[in-house]
C-alpha positions as CSV (number, residue, x, y, z in Angstrom):
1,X,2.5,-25.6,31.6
2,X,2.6,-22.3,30.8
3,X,0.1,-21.1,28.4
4,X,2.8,-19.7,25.6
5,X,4.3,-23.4,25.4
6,X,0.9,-25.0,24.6
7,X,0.1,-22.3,21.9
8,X,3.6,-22.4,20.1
9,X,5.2,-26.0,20.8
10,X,7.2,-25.8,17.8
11,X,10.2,-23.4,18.4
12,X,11.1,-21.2,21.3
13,X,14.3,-19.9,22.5
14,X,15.8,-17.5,25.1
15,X,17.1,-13.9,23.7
16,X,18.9,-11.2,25.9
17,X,16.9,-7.9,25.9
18,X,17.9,-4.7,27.7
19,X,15.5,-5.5,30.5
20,X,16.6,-9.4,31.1
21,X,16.3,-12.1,29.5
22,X,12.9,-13.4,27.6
23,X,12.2,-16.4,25.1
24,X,11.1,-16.2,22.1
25,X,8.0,-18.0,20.9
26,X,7.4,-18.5,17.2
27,X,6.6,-20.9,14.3
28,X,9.5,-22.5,12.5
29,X,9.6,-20.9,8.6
30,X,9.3,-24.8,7.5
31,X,5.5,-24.6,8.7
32,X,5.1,-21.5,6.9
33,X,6.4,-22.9,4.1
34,X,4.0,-25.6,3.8
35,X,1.0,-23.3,4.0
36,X,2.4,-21.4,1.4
37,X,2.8,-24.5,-0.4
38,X,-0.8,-25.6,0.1
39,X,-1.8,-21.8,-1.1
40,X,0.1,-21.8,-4.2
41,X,1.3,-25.6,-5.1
42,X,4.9,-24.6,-5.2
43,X,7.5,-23.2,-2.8
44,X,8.4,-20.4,-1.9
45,X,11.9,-18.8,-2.4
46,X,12.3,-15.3,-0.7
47,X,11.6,-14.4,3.1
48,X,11.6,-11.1,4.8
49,X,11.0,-10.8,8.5
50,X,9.7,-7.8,10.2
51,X,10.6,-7.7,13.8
52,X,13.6,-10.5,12.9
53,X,14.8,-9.7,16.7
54,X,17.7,-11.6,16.9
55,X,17.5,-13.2,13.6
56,X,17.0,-16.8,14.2
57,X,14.2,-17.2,12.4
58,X,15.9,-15.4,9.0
59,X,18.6,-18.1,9.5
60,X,16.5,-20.9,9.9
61,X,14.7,-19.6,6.3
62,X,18.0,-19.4,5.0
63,X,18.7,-22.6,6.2
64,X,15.9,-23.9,4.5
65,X,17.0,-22.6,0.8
66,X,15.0,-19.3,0.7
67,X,16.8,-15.9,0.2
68,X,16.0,-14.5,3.7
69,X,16.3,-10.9,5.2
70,X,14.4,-8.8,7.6
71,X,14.6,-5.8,10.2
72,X,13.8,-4.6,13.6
73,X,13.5,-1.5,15.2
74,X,16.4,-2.1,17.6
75,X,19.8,-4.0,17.7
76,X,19.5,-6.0,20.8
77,X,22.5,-6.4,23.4
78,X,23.8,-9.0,22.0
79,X,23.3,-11.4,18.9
80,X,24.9,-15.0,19.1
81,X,28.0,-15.2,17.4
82,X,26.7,-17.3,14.4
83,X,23.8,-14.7,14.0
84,X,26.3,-11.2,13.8
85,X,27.1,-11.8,10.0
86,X,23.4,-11.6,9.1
87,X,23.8,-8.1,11.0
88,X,27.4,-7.1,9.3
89,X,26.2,-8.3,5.6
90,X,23.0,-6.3,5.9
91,X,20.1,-9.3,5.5
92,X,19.1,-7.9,8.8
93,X,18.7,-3.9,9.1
94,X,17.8,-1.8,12.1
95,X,15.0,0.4,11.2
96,X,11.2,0.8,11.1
97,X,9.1,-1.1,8.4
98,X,7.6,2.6,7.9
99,X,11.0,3.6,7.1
100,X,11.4,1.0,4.6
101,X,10.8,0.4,1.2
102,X,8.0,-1.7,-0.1
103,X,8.5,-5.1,0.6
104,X,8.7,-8.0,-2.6
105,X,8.7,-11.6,-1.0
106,X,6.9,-14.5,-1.0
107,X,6.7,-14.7,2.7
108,X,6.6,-11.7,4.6
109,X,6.1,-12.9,8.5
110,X,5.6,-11.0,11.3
111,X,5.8,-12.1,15.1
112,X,3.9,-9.3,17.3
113,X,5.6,-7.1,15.0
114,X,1.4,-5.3,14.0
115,X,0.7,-5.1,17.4
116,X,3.4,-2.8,17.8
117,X,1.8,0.0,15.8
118,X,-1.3,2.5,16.4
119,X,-4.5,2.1,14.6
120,X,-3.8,5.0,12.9
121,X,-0.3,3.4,11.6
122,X,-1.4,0.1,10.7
123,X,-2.8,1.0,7.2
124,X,0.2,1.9,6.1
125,X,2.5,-0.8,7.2
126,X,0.2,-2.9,5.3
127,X,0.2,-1.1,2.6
128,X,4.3,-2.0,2.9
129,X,3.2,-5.8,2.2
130,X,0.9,-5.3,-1.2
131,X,3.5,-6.3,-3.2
132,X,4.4,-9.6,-1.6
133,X,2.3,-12.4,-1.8
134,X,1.6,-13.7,1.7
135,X,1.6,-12.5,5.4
136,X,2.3,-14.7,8.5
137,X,1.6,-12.9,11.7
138,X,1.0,-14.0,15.0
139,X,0.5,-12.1,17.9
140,X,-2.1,-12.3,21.2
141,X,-5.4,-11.2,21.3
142,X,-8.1,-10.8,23.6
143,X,-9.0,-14.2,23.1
144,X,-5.5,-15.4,24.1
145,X,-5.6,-13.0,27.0
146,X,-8.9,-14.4,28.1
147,X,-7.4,-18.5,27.8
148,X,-4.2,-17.7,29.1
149,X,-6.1,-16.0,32.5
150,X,-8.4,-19.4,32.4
151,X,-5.1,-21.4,32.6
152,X,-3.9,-19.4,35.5
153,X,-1.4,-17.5,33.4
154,X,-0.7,-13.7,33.2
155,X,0.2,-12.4,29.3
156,X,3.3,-10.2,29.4
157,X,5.5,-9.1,26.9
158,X,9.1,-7.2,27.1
159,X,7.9,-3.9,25.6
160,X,4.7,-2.2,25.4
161,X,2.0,-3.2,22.9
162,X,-0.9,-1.1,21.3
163,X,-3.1,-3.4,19.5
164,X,-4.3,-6.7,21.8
165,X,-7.3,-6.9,19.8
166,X,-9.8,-9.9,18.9
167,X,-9.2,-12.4,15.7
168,X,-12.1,-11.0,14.0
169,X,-10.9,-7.6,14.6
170,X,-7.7,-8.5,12.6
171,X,-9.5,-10.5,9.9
172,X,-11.8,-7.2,9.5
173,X,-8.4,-5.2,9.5
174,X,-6.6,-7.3,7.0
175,X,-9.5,-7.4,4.8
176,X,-9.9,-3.6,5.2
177,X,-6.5,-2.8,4.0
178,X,-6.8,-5.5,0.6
179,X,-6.0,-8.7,2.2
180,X,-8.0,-11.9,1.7
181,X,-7.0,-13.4,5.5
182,X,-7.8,-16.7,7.5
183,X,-6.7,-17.5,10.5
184,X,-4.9,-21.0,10.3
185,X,-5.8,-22.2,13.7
186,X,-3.7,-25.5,13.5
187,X,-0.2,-23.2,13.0
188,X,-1.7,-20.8,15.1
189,X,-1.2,-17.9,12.8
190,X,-3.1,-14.9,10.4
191,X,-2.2,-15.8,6.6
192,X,-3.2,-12.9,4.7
193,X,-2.7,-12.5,0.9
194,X,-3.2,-9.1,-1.1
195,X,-6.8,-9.6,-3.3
196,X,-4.9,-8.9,-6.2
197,X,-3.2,-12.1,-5.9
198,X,-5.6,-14.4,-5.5
């Protein structure tokens, strides 16, 4: 088994990008929701996702009660037909977080989305979250490059990261930039949450 479906058994799902067709590994907003739960002791009600992609994960939080929105760089080839309207009614916008106003949410996640970004960048799309009041992000590091060549597999992804750095390096980061962060191993995913809020 590939080492992508023994990281993130929870939710994948195949996308169309403009070089083929990939799937999508990521962590169903319920799970989130229950570690913001165990953070706060009550639920969360707004979402925002930064790198939404196709947008399955902002319907799934919508799904789920939460107002949900997000963006993404690009509009892929294609969305599935019950994912256009989050498109056409503008809960999902094509641009750059750095392009966007600060983000208020309760639940700001991000799937690759930092690794995206230069060292010199990163600062300031954190600096986008401060005002929310917790960050989801998963994304490979060196440690998953180094268990994924153990298990035989080869990391790829369909566009070109910058940042495949270790989990401490990220904690540093995070905590750098005025995050308190863990990494919650059992959901496989960075929770960080502005010091002011905590």
């Amino acid at each position: 088994m590939h080492y992508y479906y023994q990281k993130y058994p929870y939710l994948h799902y195949n996308y169309l990008d403009t070089d083929g067709v990939w799937t999508m590994f990521s962590i169903p907003p319920k799970m989130l929701i229950d570690e913001f739960v165990n953070k706060f002791g009550y639920k969360p009600k707004t979402f925002f996702d930064c790198g939404a992609a196709t947008g399955v994960i902002v319907l799934m939080a919508q799904r789920l009660g939460m107002n949900a929105r997000g963006i993404d760089i690009k509009k892929y080839p294609y969305q599935f037909s019950y994912l256009e309207g989050l498109f056409t009614n503008g809960k999902i916008q094509i641009k750059s977080i750095l392009d966007y106003e600060p983000i208020v949410a309760d639940i700001v996640f991000c799937n690759g989305t930092l690794t995206y970004f230069s060292e010199k960048e990163l600062p300031n799309v954190l600096d986008k979250f401060k005002k929310s009041k917790m960050i989801c992000a998963i994304h490979n590091t060196t440690e998953d490059v180094e268990a994924a060549a153990a298990n035989g597999d080869e990391l790829i992804t369909c566009n070109k990261t910058r940042l495949i750095k270790p989990q401490n390096w990220w904690i540093d980061t995070f905590t750098k930039n005025g995050f308190k962060t863990k990494y919650a191993d059992h959901i496989r995913c960075f929770c960080a949450v502005p010091s002011r809020g905590v």
